[in-house]
C-alpha positions as CSV (number, residue, x, y, z in Angstrom):
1,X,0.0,0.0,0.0
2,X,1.3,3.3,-1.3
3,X,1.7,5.8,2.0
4,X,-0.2,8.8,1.7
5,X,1.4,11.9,1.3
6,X,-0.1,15.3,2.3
7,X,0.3,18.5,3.4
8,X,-1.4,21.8,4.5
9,X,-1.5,24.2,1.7
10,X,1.6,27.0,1.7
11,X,3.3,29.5,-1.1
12,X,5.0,26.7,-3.7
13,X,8.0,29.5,-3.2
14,X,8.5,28.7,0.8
15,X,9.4,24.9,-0.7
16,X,11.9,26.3,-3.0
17,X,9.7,26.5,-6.2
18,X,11.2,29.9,-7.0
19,X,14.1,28.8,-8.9
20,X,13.5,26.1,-12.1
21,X,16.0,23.0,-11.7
22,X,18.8,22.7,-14.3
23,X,16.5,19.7,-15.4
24,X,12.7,18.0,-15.0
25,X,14.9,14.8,-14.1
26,X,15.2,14.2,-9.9
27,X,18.1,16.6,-10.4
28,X,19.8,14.5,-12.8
29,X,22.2,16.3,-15.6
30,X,21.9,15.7,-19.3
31,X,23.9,16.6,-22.3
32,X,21.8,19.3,-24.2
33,X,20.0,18.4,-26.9
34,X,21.4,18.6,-30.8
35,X,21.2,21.8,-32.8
36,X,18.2,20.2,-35.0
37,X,15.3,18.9,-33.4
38,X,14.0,15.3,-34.8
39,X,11.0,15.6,-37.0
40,X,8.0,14.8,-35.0
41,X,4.2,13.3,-36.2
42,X,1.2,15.3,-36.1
43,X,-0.9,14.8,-33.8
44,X,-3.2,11.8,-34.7
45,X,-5.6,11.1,-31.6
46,X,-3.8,9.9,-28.7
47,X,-5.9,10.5,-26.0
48,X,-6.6,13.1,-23.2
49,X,-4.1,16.1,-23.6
50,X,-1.2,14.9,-21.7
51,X,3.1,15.9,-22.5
52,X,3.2,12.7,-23.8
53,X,1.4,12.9,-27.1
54,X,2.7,13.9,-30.5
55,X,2.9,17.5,-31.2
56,X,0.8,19.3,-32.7
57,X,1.9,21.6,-35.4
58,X,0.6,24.9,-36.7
59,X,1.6,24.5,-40.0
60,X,3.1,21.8,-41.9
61,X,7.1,21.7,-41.8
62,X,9.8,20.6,-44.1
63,X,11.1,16.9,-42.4
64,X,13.8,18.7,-40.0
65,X,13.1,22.8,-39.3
66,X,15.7,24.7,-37.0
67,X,13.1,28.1,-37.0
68,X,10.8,25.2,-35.0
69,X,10.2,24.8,-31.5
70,X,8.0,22.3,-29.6
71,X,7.3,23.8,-25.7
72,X,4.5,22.5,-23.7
73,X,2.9,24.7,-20.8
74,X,2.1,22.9,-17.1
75,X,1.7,23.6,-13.9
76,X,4.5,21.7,-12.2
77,X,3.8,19.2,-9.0
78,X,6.1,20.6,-6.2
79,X,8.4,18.2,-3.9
80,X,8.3,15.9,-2.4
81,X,5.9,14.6,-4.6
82,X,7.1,15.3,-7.9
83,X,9.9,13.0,-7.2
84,X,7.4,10.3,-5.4
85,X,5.1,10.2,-8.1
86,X,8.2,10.6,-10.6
87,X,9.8,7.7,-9.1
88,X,6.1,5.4,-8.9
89,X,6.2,6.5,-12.3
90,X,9.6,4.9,-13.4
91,X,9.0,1.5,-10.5
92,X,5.7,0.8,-12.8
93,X,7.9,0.2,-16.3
94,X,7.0,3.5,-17.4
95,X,10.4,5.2,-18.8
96,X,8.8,8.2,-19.9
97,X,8.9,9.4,-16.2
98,X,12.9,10.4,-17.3
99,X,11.6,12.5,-19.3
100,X,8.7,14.3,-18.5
101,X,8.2,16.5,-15.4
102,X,5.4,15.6,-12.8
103,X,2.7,17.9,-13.7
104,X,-0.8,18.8,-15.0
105,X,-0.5,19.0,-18.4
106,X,-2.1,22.8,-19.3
107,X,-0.8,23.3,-23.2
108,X,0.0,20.0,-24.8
109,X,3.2,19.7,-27.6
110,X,2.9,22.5,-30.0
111,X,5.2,23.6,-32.5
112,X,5.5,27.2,-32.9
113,X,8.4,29.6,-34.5
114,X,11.0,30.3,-32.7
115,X,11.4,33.5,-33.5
116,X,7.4,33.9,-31.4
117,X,8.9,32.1,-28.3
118,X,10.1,35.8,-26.7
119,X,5.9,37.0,-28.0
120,X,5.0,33.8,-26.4
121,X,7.1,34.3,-23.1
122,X,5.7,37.6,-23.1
123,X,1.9,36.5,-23.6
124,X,2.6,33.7,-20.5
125,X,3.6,36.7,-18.3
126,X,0.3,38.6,-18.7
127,X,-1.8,35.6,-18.3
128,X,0.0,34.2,-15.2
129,X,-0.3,38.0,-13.9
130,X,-3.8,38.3,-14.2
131,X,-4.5,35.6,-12.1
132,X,-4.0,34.3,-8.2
133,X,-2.8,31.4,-6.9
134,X,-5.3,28.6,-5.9
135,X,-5.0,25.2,-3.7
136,X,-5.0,22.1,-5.6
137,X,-5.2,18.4,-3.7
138,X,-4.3,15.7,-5.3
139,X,-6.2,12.6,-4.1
140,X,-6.3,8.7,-5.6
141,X,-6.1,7.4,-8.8
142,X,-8.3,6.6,-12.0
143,X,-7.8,5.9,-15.3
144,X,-8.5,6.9,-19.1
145,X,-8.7,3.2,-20.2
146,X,-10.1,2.3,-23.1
147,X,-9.5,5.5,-24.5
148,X,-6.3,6.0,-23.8
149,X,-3.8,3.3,-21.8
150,X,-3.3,6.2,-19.1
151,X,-3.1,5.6,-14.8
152,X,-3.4,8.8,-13.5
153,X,-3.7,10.8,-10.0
154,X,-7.0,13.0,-9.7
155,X,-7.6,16.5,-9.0
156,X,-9.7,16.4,-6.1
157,X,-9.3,20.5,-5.3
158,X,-8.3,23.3,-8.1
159,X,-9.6,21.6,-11.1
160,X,-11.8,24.2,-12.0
161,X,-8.5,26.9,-11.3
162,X,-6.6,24.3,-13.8
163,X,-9.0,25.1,-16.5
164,X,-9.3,28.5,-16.1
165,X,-5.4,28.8,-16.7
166,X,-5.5,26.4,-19.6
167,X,-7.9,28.9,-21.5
168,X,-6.2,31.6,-20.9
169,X,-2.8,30.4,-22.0
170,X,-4.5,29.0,-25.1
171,X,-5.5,32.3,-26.5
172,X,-3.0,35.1,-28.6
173,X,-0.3,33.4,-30.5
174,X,-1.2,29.9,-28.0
175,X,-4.5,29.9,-29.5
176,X,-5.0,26.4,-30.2
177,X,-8.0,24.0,-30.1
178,X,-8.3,20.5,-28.1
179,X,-9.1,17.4,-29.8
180,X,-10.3,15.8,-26.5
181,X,-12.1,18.2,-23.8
182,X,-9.6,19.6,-20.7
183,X,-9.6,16.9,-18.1
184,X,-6.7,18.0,-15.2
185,X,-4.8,15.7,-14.8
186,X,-1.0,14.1,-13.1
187,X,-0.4,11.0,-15.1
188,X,1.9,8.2,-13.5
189,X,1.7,5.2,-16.2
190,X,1.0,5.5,-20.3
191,X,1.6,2.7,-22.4
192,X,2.0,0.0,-20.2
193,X,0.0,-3.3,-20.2
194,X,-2.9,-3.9,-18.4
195,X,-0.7,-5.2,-15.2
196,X,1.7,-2.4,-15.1
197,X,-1.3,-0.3,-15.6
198,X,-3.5,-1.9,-12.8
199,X,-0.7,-2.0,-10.5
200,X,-0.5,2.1,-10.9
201,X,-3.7,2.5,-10.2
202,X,-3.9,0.1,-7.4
203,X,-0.6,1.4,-5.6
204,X,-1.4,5.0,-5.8
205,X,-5.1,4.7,-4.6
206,X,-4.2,6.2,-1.4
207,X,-2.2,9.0,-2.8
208,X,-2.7,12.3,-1.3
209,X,-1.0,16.0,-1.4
210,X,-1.8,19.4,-0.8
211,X,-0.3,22.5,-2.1
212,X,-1.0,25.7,-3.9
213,X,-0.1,26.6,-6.9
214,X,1.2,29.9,-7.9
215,X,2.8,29.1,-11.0
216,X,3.4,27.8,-14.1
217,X,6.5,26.6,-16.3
218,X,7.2,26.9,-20.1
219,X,8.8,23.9,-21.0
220,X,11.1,22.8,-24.3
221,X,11.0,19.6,-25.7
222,X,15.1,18.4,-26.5
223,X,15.4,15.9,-29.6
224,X,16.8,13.4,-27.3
225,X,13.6,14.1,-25.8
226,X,13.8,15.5,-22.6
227,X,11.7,18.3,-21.4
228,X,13.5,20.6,-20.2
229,X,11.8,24.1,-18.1
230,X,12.7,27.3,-19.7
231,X,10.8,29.9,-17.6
232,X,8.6,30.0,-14.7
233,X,5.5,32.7,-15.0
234,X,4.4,33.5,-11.2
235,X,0.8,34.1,-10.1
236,X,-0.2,37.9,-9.5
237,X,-3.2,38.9,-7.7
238,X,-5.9,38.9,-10.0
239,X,-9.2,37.1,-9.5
240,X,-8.9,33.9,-8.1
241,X,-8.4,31.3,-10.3
């Protein structure tokens, strides 16, 4: 039986959430990624928006574009549970916990132009500044099966604050539509089988954290395929979420 893990709720600064990590990895180091990114497939139906889908493109692109980047917004899990739930993650089989943060998911892979990503940075600023921070509780486990082959922890509190910052970043140069509706979200096994996948859901069912979030992170996808965080937009004061 998985322990559970909470916490009262507190700034996500006061636990060292301030600064971004040099990588979404437990602290590991890794080489930086080659100058040209790998060509990557449209998006073709993959499931709820999560990091680990294809990305989706604006516009169609030669096979390998350097003007390209694929960045991903989410509002990141703070510790110690990111590296629980990271580590969970990687115990169940599921490798892609080395390379995707512990987070809710709140602009899937999208390719933009890189010469937009300071516009973009820009347009993250205002939007995280018109809003205030919000508690979120994290609490058990359920699943996107058959849909998708996705184990995920549920958003018991701030689902509804989730949302609201998921619009919000998707308009200006993020606007963007979904192909499945919002659904907030912290996954901990994808593409696993049915055992690996039952195991997740049965381990974590007593999961449970507390915190509030007053952030979000800008993350860029590596072609080795590492996300890595490239700026943190803080909560201002504005209506609560």
């Amino acid at each position: 039986m998985t322990p559970t893990r909470s916490a009262a709720g507190g700034s996500g600064r006061d636990r060292g959430r301030a600064s971004l990590p040099p990588t979404p990895v437990m602290g590991i180091d890794l080489p930086e990624p080659p100058a040209f990114s790998s060509p990557v497939p449209p998006y073709g139906g993959q499931g709820p928006q999560t990091m680990s889908i294809p990305v989706l493109r604006f516009h169609e692109l030669d096979p390998v574009d350097s003007s390209e980047v694929t960045i991903g917004v989410v509002l990141d899990i703070p510790e110690p549970w990111a590296g629980y739930l990271q580590a969970a993650r990687e115990g169940f089989g599921d490798l892609q916990a080395r390379t995707i943060p512990t987070h809710v998911t709140l602009l899937p892979p999208t390719s933009v132009p890189r010469a937009r990503v300071d516009e973009i940075a820009g347009h993250l600023r205002a939007v995280a500044g018109s809003l205030a921070s919000f508690e979120v509780r994290l609490e058990g486990t359920d699943t996107f099966r058959p849909v998708s082959p996705v184990v995920f922890v549920k958003i018991a509190v701030g689902g509804e604050g989730c949302d609201v910052v998921q619009r919000r970043v998707r308009t200006g140069p993020l606007r963007r539509e979904l192909t499945f509706p919002f659904h907030p979200h912290v996954t901990v096994a994808h593409h696993l089988d049915d055992e690996a996948l039952d195991r997740a859901f049965k381990e974590l069912s007593e999961f449970s954290a507390t915190f509030r979030a007053d952030s979000f992170v800008l993350y860029e996808h590596g072609a080795d395929g590492i996300w890595r965080p490239k700026q943190r937009f803080a909560f201002g004061t504005g209506p609560e979420s």
